[in-house]
LUMKOL-690319 format. One line per field, with one value per atom (N, C-alpha, C, O): residue number from 1; residue in one letter; x negated, y negated, z. Coordinates in Angstrom, 3 decimals, decimal comma. Example, Ala and Ser with C-alpha at 12.3 -4.5 7.8 and 13.67 -1.06 7.14 Angstrom:
% residues 2
resi <- 1;1;1;1;2;2;2;2
resn <- A;A;A;A;S;S;S;S
X <- -13,190;-12,300;-13,200;-14,236;-12,850;-13,670;-12,900;-13,409
Y <- 5,690;4,500;3,300;3,319;2,250;1,060;-0,030;-1,138
Z <- 7,800;7,800;7,800;8,465;7,080;7,140;7,870;8,039
This chain:
% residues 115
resi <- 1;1;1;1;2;2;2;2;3;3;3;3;4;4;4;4;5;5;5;5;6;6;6;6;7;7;7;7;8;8;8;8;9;9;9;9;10;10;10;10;11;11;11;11;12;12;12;12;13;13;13;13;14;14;14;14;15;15;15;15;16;16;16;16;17;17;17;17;18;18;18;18;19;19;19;19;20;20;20;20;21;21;21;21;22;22;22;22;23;23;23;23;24;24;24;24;25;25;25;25;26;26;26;26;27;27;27;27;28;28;28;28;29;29;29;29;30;30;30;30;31;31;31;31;32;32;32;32;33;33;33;33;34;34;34;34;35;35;35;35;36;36;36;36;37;37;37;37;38;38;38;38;39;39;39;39;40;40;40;40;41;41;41;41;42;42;42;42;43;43;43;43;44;44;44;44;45;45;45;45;46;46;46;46;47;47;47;47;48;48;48;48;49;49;49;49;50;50;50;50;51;51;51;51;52;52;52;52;53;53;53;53;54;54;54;54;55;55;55;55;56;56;56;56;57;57;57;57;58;58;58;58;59;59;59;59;60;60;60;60;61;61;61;61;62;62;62;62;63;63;63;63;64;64;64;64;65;65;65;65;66;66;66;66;67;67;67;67;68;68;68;68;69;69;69;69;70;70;70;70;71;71;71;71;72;72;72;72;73;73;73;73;74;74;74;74;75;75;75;75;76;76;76;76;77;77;77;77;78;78;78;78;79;79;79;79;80;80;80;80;81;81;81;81;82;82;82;82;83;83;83;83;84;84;84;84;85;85;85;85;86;86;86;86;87;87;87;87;88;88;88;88;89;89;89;89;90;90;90;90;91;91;91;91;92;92;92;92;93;93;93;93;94;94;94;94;95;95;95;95;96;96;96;96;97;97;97;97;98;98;98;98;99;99;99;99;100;100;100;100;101;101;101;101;102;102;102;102;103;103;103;103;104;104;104;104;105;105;105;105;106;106;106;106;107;107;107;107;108;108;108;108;109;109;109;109;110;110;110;110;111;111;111;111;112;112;112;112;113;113;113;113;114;114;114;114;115;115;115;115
resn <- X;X;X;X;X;X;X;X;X;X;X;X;X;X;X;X;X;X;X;X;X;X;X;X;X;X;X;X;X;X;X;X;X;X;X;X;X;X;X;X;X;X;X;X;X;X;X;X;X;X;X;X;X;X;X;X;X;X;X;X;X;X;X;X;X;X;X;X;X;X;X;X;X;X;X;X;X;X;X;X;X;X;X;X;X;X;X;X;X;X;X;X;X;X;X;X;X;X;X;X;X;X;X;X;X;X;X;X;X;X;X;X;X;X;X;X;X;X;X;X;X;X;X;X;X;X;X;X;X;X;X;X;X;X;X;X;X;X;X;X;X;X;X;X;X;X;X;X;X;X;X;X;X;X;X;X;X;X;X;X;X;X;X;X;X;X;X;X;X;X;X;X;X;X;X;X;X;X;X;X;X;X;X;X;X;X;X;X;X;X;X;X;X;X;X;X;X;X;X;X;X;X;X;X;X;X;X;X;X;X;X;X;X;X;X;X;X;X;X;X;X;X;X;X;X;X;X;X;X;X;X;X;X;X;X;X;X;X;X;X;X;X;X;X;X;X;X;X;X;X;X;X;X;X;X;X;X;X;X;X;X;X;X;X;X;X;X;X;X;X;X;X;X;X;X;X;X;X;X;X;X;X;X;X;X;X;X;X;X;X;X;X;X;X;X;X;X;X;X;X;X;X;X;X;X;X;X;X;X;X;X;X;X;X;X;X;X;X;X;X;X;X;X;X;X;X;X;X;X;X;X;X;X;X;X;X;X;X;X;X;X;X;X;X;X;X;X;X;X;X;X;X;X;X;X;X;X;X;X;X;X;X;X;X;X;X;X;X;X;X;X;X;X;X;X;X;X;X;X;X;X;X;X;X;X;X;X;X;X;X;X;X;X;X;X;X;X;X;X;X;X;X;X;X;X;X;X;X;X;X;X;X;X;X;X;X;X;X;X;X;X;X;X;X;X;X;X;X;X;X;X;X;X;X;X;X;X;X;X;X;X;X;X;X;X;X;X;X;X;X;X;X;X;X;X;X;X;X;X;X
X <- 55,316;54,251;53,383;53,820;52,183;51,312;50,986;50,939;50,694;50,674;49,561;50,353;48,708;47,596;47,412;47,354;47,289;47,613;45,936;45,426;45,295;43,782;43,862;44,985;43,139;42,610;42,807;41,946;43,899;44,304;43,917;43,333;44,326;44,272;45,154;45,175;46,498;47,978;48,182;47,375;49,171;49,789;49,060;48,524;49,088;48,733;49,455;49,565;50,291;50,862;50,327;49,886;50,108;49,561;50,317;50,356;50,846;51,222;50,244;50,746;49,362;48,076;47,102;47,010;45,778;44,337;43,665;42,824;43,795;43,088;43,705;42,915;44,923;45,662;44,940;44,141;44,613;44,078;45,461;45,299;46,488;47,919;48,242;48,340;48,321;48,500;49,986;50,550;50,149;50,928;50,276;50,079;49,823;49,354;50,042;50,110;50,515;50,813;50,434;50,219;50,267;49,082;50,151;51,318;49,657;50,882;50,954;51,717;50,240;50,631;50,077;49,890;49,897;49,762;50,312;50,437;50,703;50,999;50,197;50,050;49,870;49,302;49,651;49,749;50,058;50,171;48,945;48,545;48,466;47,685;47,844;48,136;47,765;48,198;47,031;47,262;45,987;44,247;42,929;43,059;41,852;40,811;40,854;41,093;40,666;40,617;42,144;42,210;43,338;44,752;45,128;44,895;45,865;46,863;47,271;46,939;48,139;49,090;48,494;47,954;48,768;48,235;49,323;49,694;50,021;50,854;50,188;50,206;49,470;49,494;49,536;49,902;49,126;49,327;48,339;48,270;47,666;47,395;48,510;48,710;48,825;50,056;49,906;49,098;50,680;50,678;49,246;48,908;48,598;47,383;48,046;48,606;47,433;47,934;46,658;45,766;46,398;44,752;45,019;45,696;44,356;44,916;45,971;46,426;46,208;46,933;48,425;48,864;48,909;50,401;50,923;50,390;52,103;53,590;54,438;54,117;55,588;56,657;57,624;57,393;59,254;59,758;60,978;62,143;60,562;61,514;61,301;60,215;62,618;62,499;61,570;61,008;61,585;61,166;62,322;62,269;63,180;64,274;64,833;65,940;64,170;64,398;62,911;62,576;62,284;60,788;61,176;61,330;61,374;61,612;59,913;59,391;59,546;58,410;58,694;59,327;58,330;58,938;60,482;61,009;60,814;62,478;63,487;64,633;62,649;63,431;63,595;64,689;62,194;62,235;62,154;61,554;62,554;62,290;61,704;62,053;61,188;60,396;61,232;62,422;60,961;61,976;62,183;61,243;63,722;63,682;63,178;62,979;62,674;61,891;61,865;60,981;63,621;63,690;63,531;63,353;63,717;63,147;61,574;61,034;61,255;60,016;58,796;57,707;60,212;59,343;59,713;59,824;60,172;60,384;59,347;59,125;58,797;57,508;58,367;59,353;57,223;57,751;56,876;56,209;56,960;56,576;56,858;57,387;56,413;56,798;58,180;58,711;58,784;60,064;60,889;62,016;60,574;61,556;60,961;60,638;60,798;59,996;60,482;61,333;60,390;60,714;59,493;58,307;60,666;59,665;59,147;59,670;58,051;57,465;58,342;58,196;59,176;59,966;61,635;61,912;62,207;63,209;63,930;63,947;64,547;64,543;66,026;66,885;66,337;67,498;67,630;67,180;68,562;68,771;69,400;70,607;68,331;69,595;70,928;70,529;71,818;73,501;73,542;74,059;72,905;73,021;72,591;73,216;71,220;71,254;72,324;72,633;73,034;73,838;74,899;75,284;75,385;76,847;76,259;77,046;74,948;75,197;75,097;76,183;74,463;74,090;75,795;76,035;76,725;78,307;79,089;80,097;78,797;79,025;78,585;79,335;77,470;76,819;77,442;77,684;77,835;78,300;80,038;80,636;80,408;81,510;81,976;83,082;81,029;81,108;80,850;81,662;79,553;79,695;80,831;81,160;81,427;82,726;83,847;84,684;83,862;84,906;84,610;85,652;83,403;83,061;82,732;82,488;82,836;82,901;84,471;84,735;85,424;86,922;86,883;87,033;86,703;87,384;86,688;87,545;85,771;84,881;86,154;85,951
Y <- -58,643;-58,994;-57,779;-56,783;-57,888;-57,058;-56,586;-57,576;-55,343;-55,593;-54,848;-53,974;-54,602;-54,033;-53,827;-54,861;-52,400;-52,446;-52,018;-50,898;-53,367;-53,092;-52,043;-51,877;-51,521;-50,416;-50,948;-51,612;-50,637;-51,150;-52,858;-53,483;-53,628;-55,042;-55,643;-56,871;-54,628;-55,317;-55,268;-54,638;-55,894;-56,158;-57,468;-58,270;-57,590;-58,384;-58,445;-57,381;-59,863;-59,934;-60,745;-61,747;-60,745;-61,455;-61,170;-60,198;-62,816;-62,155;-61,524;-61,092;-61,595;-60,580;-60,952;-61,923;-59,724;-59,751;-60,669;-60,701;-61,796;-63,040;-64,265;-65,182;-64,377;-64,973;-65,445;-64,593;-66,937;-67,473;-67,308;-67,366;-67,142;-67,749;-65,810;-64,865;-65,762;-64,624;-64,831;-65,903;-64,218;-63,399;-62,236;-61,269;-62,386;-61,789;-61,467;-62,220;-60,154;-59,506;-58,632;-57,505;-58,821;-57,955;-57,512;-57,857;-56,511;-56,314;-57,475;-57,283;-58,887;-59,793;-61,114;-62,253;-60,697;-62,230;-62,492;-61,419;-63,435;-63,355;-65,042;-66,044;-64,909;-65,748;-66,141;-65,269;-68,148;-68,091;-68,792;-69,830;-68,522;-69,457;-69,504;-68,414;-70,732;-70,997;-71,760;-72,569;-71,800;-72,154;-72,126;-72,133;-72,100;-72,033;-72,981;-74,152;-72,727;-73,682;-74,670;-75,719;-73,772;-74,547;-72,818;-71,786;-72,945;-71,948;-72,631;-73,721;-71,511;-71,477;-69,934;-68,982;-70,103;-69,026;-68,991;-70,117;-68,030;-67,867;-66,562;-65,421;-67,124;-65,330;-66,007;-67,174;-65,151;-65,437;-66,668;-66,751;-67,509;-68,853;-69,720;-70,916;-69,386;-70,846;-70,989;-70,417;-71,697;-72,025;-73,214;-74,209;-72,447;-73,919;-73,456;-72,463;-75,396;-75,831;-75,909;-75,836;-76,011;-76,496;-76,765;-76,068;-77,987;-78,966;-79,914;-79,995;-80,533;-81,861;-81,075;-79,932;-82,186;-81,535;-82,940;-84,017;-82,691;-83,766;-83,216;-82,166;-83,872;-83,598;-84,813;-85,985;-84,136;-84,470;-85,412;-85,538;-85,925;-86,352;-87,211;-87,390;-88,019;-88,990;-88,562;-87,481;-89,819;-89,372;-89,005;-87,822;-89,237;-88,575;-87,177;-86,731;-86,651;-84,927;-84,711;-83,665;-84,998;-84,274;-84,315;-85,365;-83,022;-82,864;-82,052;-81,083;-82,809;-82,341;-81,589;-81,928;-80,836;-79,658;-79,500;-79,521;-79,354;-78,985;-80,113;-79,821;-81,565;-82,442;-83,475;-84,028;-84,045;-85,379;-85,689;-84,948;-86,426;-86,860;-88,742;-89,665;-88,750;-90,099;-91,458;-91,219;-92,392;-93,691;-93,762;-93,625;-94,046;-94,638;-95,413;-96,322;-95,425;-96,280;-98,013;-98,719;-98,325;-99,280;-100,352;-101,570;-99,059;-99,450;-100,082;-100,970;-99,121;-99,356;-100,775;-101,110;-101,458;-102,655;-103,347;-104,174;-103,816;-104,490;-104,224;-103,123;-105,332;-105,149;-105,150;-105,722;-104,002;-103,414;-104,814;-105,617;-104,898;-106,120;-105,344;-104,234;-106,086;-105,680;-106,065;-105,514;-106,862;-107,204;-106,622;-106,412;-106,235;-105,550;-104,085;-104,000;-102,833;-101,739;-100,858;-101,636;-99,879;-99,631;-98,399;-98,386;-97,335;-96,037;-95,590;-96,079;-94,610;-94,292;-92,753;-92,375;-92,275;-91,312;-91,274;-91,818;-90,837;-90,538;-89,268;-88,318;-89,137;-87,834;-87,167;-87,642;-86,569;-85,878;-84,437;-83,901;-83,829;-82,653;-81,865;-81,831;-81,205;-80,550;-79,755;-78,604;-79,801;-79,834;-78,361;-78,096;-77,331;-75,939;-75,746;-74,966;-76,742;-76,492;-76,912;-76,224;-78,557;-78,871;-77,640;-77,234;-77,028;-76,453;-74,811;-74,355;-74,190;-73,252;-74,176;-74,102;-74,683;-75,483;-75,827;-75,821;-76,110;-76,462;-75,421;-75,499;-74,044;-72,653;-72,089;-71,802;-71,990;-71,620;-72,283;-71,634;-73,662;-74,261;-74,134;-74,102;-74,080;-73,563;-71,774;-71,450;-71,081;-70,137;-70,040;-69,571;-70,574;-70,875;-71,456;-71,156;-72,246;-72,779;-71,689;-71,618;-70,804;-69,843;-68,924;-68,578;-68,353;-67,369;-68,001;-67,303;-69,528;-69,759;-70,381;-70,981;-70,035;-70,397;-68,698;-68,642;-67,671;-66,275;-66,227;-66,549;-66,001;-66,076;-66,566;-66,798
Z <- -22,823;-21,904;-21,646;-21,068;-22,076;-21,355;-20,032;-19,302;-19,266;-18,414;-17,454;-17,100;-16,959;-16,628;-15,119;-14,452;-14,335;-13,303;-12,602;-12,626;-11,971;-11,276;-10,147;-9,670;-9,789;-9,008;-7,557;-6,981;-7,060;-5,177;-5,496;-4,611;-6,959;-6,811;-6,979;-6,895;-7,373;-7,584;-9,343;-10,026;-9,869;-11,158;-11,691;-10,927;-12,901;-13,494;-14,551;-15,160;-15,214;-16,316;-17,186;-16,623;-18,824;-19,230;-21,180;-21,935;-21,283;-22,390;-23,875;-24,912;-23,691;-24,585;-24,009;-23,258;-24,515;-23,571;-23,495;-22,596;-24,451;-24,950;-24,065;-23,839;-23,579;-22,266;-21,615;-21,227;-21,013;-20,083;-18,824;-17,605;-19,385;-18,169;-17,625;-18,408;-16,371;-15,847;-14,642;-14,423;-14,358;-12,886;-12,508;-13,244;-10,917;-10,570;-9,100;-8,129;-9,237;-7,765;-6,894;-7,341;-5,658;-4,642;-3,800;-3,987;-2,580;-1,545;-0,636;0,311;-0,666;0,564;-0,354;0,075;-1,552;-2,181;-3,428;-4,019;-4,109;-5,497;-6,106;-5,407;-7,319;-8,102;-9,275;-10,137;-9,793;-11,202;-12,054;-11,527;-12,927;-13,572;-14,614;-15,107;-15,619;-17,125;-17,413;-18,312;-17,030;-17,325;-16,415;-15,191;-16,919;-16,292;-14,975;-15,271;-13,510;-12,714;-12,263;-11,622;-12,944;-12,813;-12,216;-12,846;-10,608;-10,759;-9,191;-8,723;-8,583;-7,490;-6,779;-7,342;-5,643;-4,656;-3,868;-3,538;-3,413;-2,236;-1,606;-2,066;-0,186;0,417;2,125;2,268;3,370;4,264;5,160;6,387;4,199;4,819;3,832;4,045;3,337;2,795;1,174;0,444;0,915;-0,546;-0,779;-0,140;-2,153;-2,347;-3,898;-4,363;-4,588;-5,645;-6,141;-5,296;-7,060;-7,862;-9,211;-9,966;-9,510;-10,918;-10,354;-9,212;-11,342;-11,898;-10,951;-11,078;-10,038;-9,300;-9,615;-9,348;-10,251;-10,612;-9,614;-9,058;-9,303;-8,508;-8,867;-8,571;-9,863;-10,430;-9,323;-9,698;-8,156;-7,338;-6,488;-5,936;-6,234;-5,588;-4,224;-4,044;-3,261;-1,545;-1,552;-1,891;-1,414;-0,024;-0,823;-0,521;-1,647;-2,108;-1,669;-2,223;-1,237;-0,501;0,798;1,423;1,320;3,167;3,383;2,832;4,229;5,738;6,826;7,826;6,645;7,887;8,537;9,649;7,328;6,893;8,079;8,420;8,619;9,073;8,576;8,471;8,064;7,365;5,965;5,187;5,714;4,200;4,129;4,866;3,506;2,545;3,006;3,213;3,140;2,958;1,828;1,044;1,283;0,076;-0,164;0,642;-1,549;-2,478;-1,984;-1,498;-2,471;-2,441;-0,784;-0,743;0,829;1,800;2,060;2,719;1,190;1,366;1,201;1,666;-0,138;0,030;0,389;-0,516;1,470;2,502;3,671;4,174;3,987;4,598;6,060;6,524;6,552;7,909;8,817;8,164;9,841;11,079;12,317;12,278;13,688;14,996;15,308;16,272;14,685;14,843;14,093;14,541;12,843;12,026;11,510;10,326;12,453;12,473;10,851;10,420;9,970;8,961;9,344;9,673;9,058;9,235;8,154;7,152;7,892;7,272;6,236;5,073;7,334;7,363;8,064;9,133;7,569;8,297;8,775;7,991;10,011;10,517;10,185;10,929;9,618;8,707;8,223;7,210;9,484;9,863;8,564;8,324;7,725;6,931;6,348;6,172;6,105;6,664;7,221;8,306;6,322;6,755;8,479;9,198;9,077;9,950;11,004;11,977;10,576;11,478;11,520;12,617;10,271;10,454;11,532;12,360;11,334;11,774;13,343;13,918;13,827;15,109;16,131;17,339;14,808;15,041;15,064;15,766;14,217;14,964;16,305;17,238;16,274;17,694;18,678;19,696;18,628;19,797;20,406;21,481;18,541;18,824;19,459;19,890;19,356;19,848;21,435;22,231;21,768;23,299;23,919;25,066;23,242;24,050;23,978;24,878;22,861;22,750;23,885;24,442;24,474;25,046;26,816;27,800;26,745;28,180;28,627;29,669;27,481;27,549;28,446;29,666;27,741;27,865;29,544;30,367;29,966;31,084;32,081;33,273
């Protein structure tokens, strides 16, 4: 891999000079692109995507603000009504948070036993 270092603009990787596809690293951002008008941006407003985005997964492997995930598929077609409500989402704590959440608590009880 080639590699070319810009003037206070970070790293740049590219496997030869003729390369449309780069990596690009700054001190607070990094960048991928593999064509004109297609790449990925991570810096301190958030991740942006640009071009064609696939995502190889069901809903319920897509979590929304590390609580919810998608209705399954097959919920979904079942038509929701006022009588029979069917969420859009469901709210599903993920396990790492329950277990540290089940430490912490177990520790408060250890430390208001000794007290």
């Amino acid at each position: 891999m080639a590699d070319v270092n810009l003037k206070n603009k970070g790293k740049v990787w590219r496997i030869n000079s003729n390369s449309s596809a780069f990596f690009k690293i700054e001190d607070e951002a990094a960048y991928m692109a593999s064509a004109v008008g297609t790449f990925i941006a991570v810096d301190n407003a958030g991740i942006t995507f640009r071009g064609n985005t696939s995502f190889m997964s069901t809903g319920e492997g897509q979590r929304t603000d590390g609580l919810f995930i998608n209705t399954p598929a097959m919920l979904r077609m079942i038509p929701s009504t006022i009588v029979t409500l069917i969420p859009a989402v469901l709210p599903i704590p993920p396990l790492g948070f329950v277990k540290t959440m089940v430490q912490a608590v177990q520790a408060v009880a250890v430390m208001s036993a000794i007290v």
